[in-house]
ROFI-765728 format. One record per atom (N, C-alpha, C): atom name; z, x, y. Coordinates in steps of 0.02 Angstrom, whole numbers, plus 50000, padded with zeros to 5 digits. Layout:
BEGIN
 name     Z     X     Y
   CA     Z     X     Y
...
END
This chain:
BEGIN
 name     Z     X     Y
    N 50000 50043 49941
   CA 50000 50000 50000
    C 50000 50045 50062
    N 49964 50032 50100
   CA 49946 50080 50157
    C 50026 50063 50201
    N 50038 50091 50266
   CA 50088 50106 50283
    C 50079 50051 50356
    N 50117 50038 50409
   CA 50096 49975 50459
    C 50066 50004 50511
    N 50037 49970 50548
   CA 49970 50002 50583
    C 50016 50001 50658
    N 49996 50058 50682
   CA 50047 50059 50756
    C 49969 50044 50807
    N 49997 50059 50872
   CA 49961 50035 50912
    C 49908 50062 50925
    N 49893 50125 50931
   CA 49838 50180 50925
    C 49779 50162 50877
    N 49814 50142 50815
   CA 49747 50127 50766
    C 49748 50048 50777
    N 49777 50019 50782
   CA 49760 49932 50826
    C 49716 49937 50860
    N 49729 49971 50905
   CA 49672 49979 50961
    C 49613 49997 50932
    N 49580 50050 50900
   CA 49527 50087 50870
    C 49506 50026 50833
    N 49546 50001 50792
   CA 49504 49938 50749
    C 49485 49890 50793
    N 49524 49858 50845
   CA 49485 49826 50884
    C 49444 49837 50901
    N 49416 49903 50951
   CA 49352 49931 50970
    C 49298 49913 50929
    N 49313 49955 50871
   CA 49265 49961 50808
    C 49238 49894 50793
    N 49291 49842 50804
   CA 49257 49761 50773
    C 49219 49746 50837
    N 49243 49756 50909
   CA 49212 49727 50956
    C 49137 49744 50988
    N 49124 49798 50943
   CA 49061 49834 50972
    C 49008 49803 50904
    N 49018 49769 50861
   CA 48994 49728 50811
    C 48946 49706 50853
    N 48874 49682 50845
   CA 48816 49650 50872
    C 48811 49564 50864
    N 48873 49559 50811
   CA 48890 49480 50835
    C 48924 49447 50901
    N 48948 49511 50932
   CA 48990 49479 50969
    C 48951 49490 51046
    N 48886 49527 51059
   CA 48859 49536 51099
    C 48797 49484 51107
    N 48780 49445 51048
   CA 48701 49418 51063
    C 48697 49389 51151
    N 48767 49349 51181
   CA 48766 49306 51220
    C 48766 49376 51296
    N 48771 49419 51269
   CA 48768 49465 51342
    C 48722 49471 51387
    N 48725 49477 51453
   CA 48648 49474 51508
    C 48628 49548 51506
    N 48569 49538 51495
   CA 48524 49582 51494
    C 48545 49642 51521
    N 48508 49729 51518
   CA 48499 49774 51588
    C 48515 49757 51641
    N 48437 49728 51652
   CA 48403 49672 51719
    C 48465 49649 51751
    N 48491 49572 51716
   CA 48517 49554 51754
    C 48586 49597 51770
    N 48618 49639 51724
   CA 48683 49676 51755
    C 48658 49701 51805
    N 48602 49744 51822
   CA 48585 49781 51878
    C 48583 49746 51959
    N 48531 49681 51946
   CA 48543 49622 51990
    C 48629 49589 52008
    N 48656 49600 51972
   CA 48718 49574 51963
    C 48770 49635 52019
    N 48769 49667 51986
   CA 48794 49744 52017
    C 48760 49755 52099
    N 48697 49739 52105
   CA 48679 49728 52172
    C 48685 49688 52218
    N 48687 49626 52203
   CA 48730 49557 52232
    C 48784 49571 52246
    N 48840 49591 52213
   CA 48894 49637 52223
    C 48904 49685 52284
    N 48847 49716 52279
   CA 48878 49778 52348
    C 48837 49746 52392
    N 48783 49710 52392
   CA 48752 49694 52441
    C 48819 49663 52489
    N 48844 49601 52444
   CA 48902 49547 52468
    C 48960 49589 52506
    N 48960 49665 52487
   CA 49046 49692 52489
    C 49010 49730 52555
    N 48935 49740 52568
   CA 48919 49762 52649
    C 48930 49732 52684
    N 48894 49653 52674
   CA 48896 49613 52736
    C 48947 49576 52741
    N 49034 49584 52721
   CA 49089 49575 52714
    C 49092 49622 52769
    N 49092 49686 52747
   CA 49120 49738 52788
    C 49082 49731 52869
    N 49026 49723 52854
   CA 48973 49697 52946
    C 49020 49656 52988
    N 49030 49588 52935
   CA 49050 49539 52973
    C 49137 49533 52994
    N 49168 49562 52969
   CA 49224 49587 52950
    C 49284 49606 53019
    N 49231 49624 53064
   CA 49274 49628 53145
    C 49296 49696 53149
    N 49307 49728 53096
   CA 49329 49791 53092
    C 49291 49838 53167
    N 49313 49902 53170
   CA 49253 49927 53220
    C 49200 49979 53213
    N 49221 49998 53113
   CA 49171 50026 53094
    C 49106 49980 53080
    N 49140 49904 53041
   CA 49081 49844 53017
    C 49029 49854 53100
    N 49068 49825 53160
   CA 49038 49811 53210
    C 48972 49862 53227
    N 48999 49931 53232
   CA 48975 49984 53258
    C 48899 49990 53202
    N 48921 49985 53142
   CA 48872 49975 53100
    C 48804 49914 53124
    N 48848 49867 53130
   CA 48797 49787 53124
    C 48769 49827 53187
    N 48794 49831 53236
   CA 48747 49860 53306
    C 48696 49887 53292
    N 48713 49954 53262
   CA 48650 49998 53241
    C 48589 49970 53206
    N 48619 49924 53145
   CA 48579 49883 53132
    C 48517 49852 53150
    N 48561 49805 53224
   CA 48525 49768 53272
    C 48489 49817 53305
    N 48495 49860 53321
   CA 48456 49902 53349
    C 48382 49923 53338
    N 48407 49933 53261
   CA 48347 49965 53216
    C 48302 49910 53217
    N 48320 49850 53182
   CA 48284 49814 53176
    C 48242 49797 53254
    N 48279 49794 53296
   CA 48252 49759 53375
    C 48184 49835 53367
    N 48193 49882 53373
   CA 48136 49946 53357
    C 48084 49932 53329
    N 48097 49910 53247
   CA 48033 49912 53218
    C 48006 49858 53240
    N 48054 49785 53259
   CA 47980 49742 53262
    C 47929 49751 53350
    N 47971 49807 53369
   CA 47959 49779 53436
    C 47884 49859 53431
    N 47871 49902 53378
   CA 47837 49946 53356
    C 47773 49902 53324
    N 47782 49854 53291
   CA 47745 49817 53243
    C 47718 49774 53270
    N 47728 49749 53344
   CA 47712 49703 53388
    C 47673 49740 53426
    N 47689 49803 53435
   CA 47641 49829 53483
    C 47570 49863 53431
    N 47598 49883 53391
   CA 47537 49917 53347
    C 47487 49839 53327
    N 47506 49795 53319
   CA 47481 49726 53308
    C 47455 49719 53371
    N 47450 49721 53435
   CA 47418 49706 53481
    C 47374 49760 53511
    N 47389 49826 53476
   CA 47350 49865 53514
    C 47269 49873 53446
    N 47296 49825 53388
   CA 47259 49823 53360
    C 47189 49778 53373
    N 47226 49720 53393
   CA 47190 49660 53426
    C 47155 49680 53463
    N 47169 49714 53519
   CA 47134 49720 53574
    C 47074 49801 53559
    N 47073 49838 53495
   CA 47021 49860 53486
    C 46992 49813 53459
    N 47007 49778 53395
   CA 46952 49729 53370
    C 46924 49684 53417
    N 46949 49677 53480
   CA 46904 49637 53521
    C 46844 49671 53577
    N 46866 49757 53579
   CA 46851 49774 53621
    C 46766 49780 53580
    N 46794 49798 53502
   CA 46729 49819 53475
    C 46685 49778 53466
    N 46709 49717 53461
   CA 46666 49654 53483
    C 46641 49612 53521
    N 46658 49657 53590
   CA 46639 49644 53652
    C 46539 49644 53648
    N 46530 49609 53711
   CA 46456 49592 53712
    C 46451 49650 53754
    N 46496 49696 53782
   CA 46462 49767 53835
    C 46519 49806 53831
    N 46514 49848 53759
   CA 46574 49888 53756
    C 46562 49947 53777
    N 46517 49975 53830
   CA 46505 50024 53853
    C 46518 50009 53928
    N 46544 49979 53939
   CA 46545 49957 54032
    C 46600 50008 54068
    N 46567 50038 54084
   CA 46636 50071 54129
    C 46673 50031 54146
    N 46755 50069 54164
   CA 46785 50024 54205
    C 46818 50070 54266
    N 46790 50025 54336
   CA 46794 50051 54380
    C 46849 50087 54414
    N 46916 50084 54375
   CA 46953 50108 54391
    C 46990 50161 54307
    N 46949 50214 54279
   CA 46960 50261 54245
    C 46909 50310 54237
    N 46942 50353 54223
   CA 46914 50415 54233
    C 46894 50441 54172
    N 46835 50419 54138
   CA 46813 50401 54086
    C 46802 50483 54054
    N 46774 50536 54094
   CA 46779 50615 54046
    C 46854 50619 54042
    N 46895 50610 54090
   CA 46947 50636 54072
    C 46997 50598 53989
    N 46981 50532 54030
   CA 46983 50491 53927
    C 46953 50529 53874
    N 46883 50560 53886
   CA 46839 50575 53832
    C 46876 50655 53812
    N 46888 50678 53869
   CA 46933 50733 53861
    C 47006 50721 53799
    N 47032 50688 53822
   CA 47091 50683 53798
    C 47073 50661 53699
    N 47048 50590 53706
   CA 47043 50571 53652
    C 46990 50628 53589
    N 46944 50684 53638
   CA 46922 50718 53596
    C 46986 50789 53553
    N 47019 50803 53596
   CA 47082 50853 53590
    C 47116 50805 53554
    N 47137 50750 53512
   CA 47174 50727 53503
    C 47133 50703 53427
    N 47089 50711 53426
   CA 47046 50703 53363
    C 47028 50637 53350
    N 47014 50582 53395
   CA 47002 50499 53415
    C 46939 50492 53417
    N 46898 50502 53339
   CA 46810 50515 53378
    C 46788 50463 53411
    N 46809 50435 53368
   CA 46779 50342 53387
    C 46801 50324 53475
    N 46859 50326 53483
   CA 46878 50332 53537
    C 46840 50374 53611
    N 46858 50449 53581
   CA 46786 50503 53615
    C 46747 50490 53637
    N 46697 50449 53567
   CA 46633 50432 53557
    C 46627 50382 53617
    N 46654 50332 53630
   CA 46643 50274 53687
    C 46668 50311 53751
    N 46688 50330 53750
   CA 46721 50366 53828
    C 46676 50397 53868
    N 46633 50465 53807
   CA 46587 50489 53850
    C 46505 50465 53861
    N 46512 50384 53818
   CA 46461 50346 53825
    C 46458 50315 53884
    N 46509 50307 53884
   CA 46542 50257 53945
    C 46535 50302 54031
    N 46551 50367 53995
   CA 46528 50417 54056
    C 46462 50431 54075
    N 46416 50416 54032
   CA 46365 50443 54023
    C 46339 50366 54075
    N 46340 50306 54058
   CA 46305 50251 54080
    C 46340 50258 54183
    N 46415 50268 54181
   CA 46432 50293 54243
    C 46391 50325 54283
    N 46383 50381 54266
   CA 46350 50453 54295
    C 46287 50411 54309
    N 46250 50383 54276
   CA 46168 50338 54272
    C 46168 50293 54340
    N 46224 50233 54339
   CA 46238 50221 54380
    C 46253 50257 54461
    N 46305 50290 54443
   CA 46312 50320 54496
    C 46249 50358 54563
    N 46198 50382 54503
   CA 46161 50433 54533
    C 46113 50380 54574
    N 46100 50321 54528
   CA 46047 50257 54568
    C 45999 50274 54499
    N 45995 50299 54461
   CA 45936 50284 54400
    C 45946 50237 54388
    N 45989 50196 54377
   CA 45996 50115 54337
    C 46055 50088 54390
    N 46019 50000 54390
   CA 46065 49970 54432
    C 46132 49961 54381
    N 46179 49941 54422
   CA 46216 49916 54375
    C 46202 49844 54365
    N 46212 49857 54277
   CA 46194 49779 54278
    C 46231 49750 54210
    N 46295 49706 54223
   CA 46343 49692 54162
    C 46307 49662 54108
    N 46298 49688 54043
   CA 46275 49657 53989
    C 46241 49692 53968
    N 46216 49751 53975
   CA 46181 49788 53973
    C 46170 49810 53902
    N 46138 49830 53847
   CA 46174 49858 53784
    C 46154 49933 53791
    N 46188 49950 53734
   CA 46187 50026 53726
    C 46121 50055 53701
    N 46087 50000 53670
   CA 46007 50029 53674
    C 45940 50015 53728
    N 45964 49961 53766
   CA 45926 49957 53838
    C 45959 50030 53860
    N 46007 50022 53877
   CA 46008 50093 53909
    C 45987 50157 53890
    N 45982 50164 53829
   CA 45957 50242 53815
    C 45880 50236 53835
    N 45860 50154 53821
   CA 45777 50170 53825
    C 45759 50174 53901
    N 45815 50129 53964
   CA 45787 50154 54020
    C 45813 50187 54038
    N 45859 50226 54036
   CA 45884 50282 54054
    C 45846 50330 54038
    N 45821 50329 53970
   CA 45774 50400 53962
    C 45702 50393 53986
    N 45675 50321 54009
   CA 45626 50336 54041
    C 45624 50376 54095
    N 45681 50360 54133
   CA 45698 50398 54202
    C 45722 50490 54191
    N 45736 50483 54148
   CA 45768 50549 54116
    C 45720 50581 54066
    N 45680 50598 54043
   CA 45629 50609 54011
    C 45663 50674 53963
    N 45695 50716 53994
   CA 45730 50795 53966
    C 45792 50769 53903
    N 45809 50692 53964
   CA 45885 50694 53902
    C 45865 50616 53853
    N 45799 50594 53874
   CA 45791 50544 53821
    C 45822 50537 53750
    N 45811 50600 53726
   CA 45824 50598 53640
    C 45877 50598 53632
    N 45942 50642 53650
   CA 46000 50652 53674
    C 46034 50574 53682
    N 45989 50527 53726
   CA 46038 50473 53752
    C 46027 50412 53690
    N 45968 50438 53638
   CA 45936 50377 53607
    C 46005 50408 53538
    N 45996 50453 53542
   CA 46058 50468 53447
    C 46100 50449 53484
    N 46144 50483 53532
   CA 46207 50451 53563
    C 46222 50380 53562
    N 46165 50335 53544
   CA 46185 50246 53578
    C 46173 50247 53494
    N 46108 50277 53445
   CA 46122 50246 53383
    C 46161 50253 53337
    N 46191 50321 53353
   CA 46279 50349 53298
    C 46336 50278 53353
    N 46343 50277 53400
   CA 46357 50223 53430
    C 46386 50166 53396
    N 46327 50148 53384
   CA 46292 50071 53373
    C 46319 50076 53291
    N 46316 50150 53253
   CA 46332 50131 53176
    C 46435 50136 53163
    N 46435 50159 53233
   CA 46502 50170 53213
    C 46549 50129 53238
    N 46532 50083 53293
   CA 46563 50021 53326
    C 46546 49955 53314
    N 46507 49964 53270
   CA 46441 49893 53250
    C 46457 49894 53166
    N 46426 49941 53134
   CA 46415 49975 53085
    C 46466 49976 53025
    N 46535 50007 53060
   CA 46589 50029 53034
    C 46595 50078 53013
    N 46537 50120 53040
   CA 46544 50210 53013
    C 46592 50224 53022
    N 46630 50278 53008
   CA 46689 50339 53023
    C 46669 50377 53066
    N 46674 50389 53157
   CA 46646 50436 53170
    C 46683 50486 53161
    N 46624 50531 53181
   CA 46651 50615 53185
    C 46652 50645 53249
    N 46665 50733 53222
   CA 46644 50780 53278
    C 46578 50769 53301
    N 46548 50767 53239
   CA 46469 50770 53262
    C 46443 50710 53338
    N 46478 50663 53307
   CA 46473 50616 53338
    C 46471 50617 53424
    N 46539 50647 53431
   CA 46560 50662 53500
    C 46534 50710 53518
    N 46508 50763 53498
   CA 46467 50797 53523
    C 46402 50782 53560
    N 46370 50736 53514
   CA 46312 50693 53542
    C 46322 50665 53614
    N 46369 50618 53588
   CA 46406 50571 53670
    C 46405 50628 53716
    N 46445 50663 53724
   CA 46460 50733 53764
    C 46387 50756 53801
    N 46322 50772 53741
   CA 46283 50799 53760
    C 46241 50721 53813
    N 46248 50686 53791
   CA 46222 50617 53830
    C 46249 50613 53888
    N 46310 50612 53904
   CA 46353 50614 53962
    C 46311 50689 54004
    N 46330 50735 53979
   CA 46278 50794 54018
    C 46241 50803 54055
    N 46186 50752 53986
   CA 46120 50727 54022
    C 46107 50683 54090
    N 46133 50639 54058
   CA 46146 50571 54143
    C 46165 50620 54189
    N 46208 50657 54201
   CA 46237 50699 54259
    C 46180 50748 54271
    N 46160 50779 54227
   CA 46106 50831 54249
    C 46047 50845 54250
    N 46014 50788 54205
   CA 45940 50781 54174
    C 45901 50766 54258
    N 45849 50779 54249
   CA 45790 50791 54325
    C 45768 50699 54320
    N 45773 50653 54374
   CA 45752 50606 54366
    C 45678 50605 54379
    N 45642 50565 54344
   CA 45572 50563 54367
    C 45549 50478 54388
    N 45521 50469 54445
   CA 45515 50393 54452
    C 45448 50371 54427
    N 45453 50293 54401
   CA 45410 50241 54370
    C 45356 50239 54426
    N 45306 50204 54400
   CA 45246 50189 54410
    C 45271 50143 54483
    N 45226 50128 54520
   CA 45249 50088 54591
    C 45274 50010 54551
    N 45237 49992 54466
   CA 45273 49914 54467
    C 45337 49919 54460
    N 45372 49975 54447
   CA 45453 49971 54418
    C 45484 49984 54461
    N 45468 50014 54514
   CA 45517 50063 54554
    C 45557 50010 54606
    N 45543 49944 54604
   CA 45586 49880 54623
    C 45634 49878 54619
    N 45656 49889 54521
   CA 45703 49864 54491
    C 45760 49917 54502
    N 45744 49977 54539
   CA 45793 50032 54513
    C 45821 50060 54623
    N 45862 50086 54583
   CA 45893 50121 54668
    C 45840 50194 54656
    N 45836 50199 54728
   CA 45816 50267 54712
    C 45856 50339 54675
    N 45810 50357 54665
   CA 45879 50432 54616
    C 45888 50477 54661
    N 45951 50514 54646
   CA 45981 50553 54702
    C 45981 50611 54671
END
């Protein structure tokens, strides 16, 4: 006859029976312990937030903070998104605007690696400079391929120059190309042109439509 069981081996036999797989079928899963365990601390944070304490407080602040940041980041990247997708869908996205200094944009956004950006800036400079000199009136609506074709009539040296510049343009704002360096280089050399190309004037029927060149 074995001898009486003290508490040490009580215990051990209990273990031993309780780890039996009958007595587990009804247990929750991994999953849900993990979910379970997270509900848990989630609950024992926002105890401690709400809690009055002045670590909870100092916390919830920061909180509020963060959050007031990102959406107020996400609102702006959301609108500054909008307002390219509209710009690129503008009916005259080459229009100067009379109050920027369109190389110095073309400057910046080229140092900053923005081809696409670049790319319109020194288009935008390029139709300026045209304007400016009296080769072409200004005239809103204009597209980017009327202009290369009368612009380079008047411009004969930078014709070719102004005609790739409006059609890498046209594939990359229209298109959905990726521009490039290459890209802005073109624009650049177009912008050049308008500023420096030798104007030559039309036949006496055209010379109506245009200011004289300076």
């Amino acid at each position: 006859m074995s001898g009486p069981i003290n508490g040490d081996a009580a215990r051990r036999a209990a273990e031993t029976e309780l780890r039996k797989a009958a007595y587990h079928r009804d247990d929750p899963g991994l999953i849900s312990r993990l979910v379970s365990r997270a509900v848990d601390w989630l609950a024992r944070r926002l105890d401690f937030l709400f809690s009055g304490s002045a670590g909870g407080s100092a916390t919830l602040l920061l909180l509020v903070l963060l959050g007031t940041c990102i959406a107020f980041a996400a609102l702006k990247a959301a609108r500054s998104h909008a307002l390219t997708r509209a710009d690129r869908n503008s009916a005259d996205p080459l229009r100067p605007s009379a109050s920027a200094d369109h190389q110095r944009l073309a400057e910046q956004y080229t140092a900053a690696g923005q081809w696409d950006l670049a790319q319109r800036e020194w288009l935008r400079a390029a139709v300026e400079a045209v304007e400016q000199r009296g080769i072409l009136a200004v005239r809103p609506g204009r597209t980017g391929q009327e202009f290369a074709r009368e612009a380079g009539e008047r411009l004969p040296s930078g014709s070719d120059v102004l005609a790739a510049a409006v059609e890498a343009f046209d594939l990359v704002w229209f298109g959905g190309r990726t521009a490039t360096a290459s890209d802005v280089a073109t624009a650049r050399a177009a912008d050049e042109a308008a500023r420096t190309a030798r104007a030559e004037r039309l036949g006496a029927e055209r010379t109506d439509r245009f200011a004289v060149p300076r």
